[in-house]
C-alpha positions as semicolon CSV with decimal commas, in nm:
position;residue;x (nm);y (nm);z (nm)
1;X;-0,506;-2,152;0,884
2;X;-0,210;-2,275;1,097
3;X;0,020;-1,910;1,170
4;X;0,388;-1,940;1,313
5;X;0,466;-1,605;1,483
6;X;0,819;-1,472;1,619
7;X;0,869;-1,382;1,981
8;X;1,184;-1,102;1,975
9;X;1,107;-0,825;1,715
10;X;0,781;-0,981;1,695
11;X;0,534;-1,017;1,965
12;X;0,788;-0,783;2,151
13;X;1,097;-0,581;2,135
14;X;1,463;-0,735;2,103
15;X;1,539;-0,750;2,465
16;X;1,683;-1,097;2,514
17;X;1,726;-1,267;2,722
18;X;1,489;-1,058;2,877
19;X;1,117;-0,929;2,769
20;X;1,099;-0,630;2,598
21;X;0,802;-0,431;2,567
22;X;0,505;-0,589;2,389
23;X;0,461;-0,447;1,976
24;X;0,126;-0,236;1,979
25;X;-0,218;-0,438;1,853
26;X;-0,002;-0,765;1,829
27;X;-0,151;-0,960;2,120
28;X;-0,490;-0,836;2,060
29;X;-0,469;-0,942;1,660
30;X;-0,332;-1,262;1,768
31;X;-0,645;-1,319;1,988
32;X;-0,877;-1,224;1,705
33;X;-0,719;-1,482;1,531
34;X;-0,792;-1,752;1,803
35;X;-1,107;-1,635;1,841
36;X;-1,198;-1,691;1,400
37;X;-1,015;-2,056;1,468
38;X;-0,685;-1,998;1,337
39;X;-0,398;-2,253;1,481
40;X;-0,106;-2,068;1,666
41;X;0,229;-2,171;1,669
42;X;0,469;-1,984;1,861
43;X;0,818;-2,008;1,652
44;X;1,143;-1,875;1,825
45;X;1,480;-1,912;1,920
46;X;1,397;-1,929;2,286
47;X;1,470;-2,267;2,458
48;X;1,456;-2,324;2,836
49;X;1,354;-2,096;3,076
50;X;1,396;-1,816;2,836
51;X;1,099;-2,045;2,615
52;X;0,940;-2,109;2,902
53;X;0,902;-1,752;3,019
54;X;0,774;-1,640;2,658
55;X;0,516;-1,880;2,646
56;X;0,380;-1,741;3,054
57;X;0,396;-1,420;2,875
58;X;0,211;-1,468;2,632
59;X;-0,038;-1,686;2,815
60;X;-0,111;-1,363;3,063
61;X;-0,193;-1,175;2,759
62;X;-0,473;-1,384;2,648
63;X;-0,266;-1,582;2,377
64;X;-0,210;-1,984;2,403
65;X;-0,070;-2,178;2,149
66;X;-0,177;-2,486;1,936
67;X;0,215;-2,564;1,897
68;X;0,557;-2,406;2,038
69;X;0,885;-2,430;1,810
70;X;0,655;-2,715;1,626
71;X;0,337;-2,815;1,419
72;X;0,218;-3,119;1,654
73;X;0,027;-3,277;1,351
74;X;0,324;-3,276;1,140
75;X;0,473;-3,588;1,260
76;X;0,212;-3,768;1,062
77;X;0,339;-3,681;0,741
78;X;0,672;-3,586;0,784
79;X;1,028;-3,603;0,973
80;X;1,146;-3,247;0,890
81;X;1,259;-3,041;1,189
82;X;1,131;-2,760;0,958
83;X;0,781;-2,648;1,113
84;X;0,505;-2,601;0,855
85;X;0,263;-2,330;0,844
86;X;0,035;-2,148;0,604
87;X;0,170;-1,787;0,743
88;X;0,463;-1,696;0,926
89;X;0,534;-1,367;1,097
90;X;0,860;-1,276;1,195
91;X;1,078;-0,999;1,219
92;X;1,340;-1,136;0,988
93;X;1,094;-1,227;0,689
94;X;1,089;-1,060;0,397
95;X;0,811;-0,844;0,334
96;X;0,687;-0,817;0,696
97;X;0,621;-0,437;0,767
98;X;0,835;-0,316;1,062
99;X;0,909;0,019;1,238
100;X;1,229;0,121;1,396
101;X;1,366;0,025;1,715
102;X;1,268;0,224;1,971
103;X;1,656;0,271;2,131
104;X;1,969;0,320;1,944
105;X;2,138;-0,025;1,880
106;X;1,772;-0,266;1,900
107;X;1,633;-0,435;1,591
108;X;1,309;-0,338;1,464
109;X;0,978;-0,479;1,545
110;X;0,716;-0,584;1,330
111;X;0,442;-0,331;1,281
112;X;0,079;-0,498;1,362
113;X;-0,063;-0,222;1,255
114;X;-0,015;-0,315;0,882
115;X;-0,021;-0,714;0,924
116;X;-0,353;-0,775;0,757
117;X;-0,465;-1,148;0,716
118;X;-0,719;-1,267;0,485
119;X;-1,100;-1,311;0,769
């Protein structure tokens, strides 16, 4: 299964342009994942250093991706900027369980506590 995952509210708290602090279980899920074969795609607003930075984050935590901010087999069967996955976690979807933000004025983050994916 090819996954696109969020950085901000996602992976970690709304901090930008800094890092916030990582969302509990989400790196280690995301390396279970790698580990049963799952493609990664890491989907976010980032660009630049800011990108770059998320991705060397990440990449400390035990989590590399197939694709960042694109599917890199899509180009074979399509010209859309849009970047196809099977499952996309984000904290702006609909339906993705979040908890509050941890200070007054932050967005929430998703909850990986409750993310199940089908093994």
């Amino acid at each position: 299964m090819i996954i696109a995952v969020d950085f901000d509210g996602t992976l970690v708290e709304h901090k930008y342009p800094s890092i916030g602090n990582e969302a509990p279980f989400a790196f280690a899920i995301l390396r279970t994942l790698q580990e049963q074969g799952h493609q990664l795609i890491l989907y976010t607003m980032r660009s630049g250093r800011e990108l770059f930075n998320a991705v060397q984050f990440c990449q400390k935590r035990g989590v590399t991706f197939w694709g960042v901010n694109e599917n890199p087999d899509q180009h074979t069967w399509t010209d859309s900027r849009k970047v196809f996955a099977h499952l996309y976690i984000d904290d702006a979807a609909y339906g993705v369980p979040t908890k509050p933000a941890t200070e007054i004025g932050l967005r929430p983050v998703v909850d990986w506590s409750k993310i199940e994916i089908g093994r």
